[in-house]
C-alpha positions as protocol buffer text, in pm:
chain_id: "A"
residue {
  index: 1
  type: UNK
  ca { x: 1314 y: 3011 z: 3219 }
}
residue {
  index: 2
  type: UNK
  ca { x: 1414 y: 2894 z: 2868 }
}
residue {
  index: 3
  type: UNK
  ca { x: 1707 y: 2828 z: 2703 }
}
residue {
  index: 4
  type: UNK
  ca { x: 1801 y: 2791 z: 2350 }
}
residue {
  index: 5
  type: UNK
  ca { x: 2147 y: 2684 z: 2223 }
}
residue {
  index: 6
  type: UNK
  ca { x: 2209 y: 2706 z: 1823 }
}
residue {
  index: 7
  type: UNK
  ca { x: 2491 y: 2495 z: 1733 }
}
residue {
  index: 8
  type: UNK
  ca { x: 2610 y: 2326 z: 1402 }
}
residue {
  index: 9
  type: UNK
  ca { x: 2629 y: 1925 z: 1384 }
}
residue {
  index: 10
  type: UNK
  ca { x: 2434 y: 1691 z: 1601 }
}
residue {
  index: 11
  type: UNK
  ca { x: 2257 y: 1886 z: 1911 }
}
residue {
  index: 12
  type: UNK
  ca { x: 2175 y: 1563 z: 2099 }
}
residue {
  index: 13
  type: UNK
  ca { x: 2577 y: 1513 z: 2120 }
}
residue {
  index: 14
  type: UNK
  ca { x: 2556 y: 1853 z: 2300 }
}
residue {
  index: 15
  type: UNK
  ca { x: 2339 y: 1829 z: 2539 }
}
residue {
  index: 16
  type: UNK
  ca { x: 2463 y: 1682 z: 2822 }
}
residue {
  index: 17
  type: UNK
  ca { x: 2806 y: 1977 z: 2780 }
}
residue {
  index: 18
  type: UNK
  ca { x: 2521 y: 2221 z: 2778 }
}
residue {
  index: 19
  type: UNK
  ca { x: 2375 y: 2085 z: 3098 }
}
residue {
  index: 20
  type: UNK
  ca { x: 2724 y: 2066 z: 3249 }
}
residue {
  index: 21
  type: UNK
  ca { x: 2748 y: 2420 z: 3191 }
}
residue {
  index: 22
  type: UNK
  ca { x: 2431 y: 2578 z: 3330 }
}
residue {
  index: 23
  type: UNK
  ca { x: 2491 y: 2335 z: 3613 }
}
residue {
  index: 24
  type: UNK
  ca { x: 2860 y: 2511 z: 3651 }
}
residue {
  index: 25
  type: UNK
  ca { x: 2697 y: 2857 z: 3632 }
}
residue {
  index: 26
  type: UNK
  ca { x: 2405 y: 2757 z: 3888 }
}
residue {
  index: 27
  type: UNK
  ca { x: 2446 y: 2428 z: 4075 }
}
residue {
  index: 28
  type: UNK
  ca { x: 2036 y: 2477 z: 4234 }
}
residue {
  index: 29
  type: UNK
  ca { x: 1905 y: 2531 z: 3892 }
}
residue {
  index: 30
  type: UNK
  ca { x: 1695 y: 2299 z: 3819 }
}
residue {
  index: 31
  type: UNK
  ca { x: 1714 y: 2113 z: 3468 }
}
residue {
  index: 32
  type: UNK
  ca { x: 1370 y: 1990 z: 3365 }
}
residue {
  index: 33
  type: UNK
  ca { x: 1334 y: 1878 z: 2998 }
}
residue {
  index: 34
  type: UNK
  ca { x: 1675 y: 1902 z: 2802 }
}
residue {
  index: 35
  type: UNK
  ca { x: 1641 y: 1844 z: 2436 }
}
residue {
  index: 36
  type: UNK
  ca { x: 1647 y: 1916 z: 2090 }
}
residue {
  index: 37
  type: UNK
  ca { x: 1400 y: 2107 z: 1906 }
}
residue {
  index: 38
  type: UNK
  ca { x: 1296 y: 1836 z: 1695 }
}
residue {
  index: 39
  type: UNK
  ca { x: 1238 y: 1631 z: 2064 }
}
residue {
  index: 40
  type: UNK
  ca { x: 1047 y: 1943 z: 2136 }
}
residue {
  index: 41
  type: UNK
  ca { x: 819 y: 1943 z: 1830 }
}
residue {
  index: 42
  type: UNK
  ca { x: 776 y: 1549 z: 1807 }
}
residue {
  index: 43
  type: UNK
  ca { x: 615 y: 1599 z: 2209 }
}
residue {
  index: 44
  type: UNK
  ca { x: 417 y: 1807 z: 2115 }
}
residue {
  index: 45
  type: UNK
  ca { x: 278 y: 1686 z: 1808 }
}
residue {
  index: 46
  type: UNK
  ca { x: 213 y: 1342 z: 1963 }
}
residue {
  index: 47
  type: UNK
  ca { x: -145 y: 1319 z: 2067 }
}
residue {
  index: 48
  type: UNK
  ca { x: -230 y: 1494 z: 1752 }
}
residue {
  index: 49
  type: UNK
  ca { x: -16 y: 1205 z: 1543 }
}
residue {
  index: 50
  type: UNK
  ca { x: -234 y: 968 z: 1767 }
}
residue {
  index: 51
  type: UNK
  ca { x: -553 y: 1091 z: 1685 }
}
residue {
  index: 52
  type: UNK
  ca { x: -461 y: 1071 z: 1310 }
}
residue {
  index: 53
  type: UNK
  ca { x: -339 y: 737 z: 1349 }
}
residue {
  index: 54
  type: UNK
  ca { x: -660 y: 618 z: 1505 }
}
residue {
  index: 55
  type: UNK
  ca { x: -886 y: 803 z: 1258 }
}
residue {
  index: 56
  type: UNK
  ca { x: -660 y: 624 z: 995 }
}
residue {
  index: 57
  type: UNK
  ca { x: -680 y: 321 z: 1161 }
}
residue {
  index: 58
  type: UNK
  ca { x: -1027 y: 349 z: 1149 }
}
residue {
  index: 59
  type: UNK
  ca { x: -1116 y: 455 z: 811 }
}
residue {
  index: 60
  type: UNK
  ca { x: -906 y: 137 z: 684 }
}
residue {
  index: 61
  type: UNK
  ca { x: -1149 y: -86 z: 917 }
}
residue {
  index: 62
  type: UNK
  ca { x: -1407 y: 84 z: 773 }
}
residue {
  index: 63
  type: UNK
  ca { x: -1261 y: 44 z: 433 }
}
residue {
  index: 64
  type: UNK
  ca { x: -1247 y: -332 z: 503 }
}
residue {
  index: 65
  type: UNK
  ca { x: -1607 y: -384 z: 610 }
}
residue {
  index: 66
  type: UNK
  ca { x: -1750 y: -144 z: 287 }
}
residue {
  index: 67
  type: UNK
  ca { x: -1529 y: -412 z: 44 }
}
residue {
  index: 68
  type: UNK
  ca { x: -1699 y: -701 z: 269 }
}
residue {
  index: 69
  type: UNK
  ca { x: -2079 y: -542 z: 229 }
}
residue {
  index: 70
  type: UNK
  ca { x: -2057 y: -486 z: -147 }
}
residue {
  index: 71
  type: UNK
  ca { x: -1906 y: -825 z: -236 }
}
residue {
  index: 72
  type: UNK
  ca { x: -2143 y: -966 z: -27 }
}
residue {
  index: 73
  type: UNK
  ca { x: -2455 y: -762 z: -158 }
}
residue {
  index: 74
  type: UNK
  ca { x: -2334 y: -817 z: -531 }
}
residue {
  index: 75
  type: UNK
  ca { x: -2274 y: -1180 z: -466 }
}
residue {
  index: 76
  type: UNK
  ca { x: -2608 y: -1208 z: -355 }
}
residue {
  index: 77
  type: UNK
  ca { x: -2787 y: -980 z: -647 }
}
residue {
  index: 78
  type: UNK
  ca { x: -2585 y: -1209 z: -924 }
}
residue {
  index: 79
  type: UNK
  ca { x: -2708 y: -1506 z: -760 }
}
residue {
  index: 80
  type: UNK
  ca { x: -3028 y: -1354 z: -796 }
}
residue {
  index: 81
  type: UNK
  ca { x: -2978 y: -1280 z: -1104 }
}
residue {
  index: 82
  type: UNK
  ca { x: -2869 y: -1626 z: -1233 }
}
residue {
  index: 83
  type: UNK
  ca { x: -3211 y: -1678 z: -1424 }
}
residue {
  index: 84
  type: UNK
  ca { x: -3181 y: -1392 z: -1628 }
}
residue {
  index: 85
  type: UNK
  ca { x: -2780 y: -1388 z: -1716 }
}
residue {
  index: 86
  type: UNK
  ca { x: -2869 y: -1734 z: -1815 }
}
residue {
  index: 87
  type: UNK
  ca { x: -3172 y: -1602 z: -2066 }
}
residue {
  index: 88
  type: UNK
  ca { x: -2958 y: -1308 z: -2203 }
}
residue {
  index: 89
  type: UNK
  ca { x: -2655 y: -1600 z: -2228 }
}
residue {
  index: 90
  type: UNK
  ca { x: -2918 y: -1783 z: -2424 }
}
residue {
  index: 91
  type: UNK
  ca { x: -3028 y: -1547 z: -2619 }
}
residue {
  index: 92
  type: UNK
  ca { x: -2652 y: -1492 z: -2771 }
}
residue {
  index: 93
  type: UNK
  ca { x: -2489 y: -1219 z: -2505 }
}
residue {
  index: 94
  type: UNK
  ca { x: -2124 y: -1266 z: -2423 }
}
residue {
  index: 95
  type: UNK
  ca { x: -1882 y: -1276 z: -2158 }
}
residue {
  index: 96
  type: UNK
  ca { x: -1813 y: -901 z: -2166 }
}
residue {
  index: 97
  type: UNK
  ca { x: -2153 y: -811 z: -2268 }
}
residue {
  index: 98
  type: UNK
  ca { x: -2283 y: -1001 z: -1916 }
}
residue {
  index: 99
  type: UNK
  ca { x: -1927 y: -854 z: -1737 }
}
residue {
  index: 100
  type: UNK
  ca { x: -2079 y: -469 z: -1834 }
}
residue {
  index: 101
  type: UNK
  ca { x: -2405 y: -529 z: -1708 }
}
residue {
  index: 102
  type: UNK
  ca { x: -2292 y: -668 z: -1355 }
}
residue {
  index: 103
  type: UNK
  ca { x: -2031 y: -355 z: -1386 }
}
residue {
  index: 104
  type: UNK
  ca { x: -2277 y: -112 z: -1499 }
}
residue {
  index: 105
  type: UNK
  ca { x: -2495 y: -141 z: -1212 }
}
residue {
  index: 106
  type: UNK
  ca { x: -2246 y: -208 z: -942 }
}
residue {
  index: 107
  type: UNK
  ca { x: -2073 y: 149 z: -1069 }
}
residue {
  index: 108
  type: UNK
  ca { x: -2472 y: 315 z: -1037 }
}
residue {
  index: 109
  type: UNK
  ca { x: -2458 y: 164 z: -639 }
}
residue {
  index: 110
  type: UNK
  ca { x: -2141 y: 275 z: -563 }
}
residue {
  index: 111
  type: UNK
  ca { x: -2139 y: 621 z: -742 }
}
residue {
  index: 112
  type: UNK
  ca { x: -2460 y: 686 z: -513 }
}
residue {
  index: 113
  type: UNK
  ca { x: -2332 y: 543 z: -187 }
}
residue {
  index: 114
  type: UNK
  ca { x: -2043 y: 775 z: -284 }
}
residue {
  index: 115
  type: UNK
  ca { x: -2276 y: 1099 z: -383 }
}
residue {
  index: 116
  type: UNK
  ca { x: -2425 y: 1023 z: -28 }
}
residue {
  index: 117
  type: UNK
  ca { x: -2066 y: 1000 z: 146 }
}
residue {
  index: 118
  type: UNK
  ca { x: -1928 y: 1291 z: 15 }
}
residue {
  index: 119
  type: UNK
  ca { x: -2220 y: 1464 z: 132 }
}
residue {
  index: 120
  type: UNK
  ca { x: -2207 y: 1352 z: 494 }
}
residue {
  index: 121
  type: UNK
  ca { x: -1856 y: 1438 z: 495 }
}
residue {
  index: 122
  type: UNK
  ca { x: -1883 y: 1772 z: 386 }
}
residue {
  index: 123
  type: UNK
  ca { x: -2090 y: 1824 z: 684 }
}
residue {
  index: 124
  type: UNK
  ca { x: -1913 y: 1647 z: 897 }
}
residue {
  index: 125
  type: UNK
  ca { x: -1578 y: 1819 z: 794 }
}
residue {
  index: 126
  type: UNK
  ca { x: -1653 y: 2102 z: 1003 }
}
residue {
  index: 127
  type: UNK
  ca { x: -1587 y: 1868 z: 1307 }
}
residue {
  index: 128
  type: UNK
  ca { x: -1254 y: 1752 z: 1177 }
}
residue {
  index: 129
  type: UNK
  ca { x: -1134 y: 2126 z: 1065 }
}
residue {
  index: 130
  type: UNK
  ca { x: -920 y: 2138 z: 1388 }
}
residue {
  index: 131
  type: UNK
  ca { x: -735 y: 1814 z: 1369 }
}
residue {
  index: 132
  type: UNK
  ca { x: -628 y: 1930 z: 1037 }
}
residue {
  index: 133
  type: UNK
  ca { x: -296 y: 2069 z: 969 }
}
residue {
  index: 134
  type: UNK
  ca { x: -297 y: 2299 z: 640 }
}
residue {
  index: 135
  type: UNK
  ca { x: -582 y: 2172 z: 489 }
}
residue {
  index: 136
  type: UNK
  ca { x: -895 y: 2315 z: 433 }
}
residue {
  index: 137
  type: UNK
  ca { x: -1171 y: 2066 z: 565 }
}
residue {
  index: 138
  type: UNK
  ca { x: -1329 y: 2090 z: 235 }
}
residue {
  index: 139
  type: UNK
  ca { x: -1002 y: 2070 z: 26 }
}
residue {
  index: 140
  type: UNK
  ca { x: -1115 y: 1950 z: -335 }
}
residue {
  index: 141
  type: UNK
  ca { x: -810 y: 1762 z: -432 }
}
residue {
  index: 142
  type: UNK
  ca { x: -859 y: 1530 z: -153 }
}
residue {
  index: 143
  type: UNK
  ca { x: -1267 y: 1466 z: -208 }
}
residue {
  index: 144
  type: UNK
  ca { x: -1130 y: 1424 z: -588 }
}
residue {
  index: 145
  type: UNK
  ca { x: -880 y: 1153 z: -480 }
}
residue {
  index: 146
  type: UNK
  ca { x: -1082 y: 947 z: -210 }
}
residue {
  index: 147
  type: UNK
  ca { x: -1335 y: 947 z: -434 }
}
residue {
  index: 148
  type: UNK
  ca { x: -1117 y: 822 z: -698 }
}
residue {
  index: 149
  type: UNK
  ca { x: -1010 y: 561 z: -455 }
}
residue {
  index: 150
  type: UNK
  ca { x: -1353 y: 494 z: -316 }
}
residue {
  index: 151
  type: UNK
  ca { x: -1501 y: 403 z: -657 }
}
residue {
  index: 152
  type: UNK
  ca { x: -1211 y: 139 z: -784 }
}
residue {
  index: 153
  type: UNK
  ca { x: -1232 y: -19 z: -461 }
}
residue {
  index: 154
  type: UNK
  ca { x: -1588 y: -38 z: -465 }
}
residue {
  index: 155
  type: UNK
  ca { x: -1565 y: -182 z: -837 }
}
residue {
  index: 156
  type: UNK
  ca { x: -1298 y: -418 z: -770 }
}
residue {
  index: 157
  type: UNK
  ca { x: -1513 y: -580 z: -479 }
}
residue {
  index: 158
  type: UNK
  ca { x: -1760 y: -622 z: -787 }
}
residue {
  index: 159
  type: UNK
  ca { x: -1490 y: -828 z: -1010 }
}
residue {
  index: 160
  type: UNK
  ca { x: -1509 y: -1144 z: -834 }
}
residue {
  index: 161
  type: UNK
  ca { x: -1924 y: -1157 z: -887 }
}
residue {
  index: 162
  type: UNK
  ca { x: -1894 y: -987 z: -1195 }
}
residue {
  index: 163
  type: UNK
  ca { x: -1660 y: -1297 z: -1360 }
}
residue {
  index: 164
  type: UNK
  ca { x: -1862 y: -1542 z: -1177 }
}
residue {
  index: 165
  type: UNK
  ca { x: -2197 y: -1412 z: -1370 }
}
residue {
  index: 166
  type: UNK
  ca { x: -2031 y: -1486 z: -1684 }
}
residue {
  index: 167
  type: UNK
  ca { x: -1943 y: -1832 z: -1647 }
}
residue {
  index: 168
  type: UNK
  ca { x: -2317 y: -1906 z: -1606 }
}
residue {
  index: 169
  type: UNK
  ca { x: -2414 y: -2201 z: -1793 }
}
residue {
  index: 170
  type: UNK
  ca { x: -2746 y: -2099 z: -1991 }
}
residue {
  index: 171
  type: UNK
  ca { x: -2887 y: -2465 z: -2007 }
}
residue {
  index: 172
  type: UNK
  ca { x: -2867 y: -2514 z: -1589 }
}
residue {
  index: 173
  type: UNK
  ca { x: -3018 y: -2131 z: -1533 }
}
residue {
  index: 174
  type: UNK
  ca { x: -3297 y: -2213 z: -1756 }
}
residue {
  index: 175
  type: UNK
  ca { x: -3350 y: -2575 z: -1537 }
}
residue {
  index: 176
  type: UNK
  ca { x: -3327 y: -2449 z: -1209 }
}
residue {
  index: 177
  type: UNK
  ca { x: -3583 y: -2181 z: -1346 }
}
């Protein structure tokens, strides 16, 4: 058996009159789980605020470790690329001319890593439909705005190498070539 009291002002202050007076009216009844509604809705929203917690937990991680691969995998490809920034630096290219080009194709390997994404989670959103709380699994707005997200992240892990590649000193490129 339920019971629901509506009152104006602060319900927790009457809870424990309310329990005094079903206990006055029945002294054997017993009294359970006496709370608010908000108590009521917070319990049982819990392991669903959990499991978006974790999942949100978990996407930062994986956030984390996606800013830690493409520094580290444009690092590496302007290293790589020392010999040739050098030439083109050589040859009369700029600062910003050599900043575009690092730019340029670090935006062509994360707008494909990010065509790929969005692909796998559109499949995969079927699977998440039912820890969703009204919204769709394939809600544009939010593809629109991770994407958005996903993309200046993925180009501000490519700043650091991008400024480093044009600071390269033409004369030592060409040497160690």
């Amino acid at each position: 058996m339920y019971f629901a009291v509506r009152t104006e002002g602060n319900p927790a202050a009457l809870i424990p009159a309310v329990r005094a007076a079903i206990l006055q009216l029945d002294p054997e009844l017993p009294l359970d789980s006496v709370g608010t509604v908000v108590d009521l809705v917070n319990h049982s929203l819990s392991q669903r605020r959990f499991a978006m917690l974790l999942m949100a937990a978990f996407a930062g991680l994986a956030l984390a470790l996606a800013l830690v691969g493409i520094y580290g995998v444009m690092s590496y490809s302007v290293t790589q690329a020392t010999g040739e920034i050098g030439i083109r630096m050589a040859l009369g290219a700029i600062g910003g001319d050599v900043l575009r080009l690092v730019l340029y194709h670090a935006g062509l390997l994360v707008a494909g890593g990010l065509l790929v994404g969005v692909q796998m989670a559109l499949g995969a959103g079927k699977l998440l439909a039912s820890q969703l709380f009204e919204v769709p699994s394939t809600d544009p707005m939010t593809y629109a705005v991770v994407s958005a997200l996903l993309l200046a992240t993925g180009l501000a892990a490519c700043a650091i190498p991008a400024f480093r590649a044009t600071r390269v000193d033409p004369m030592s490129a060409l040497r160690n070539e």
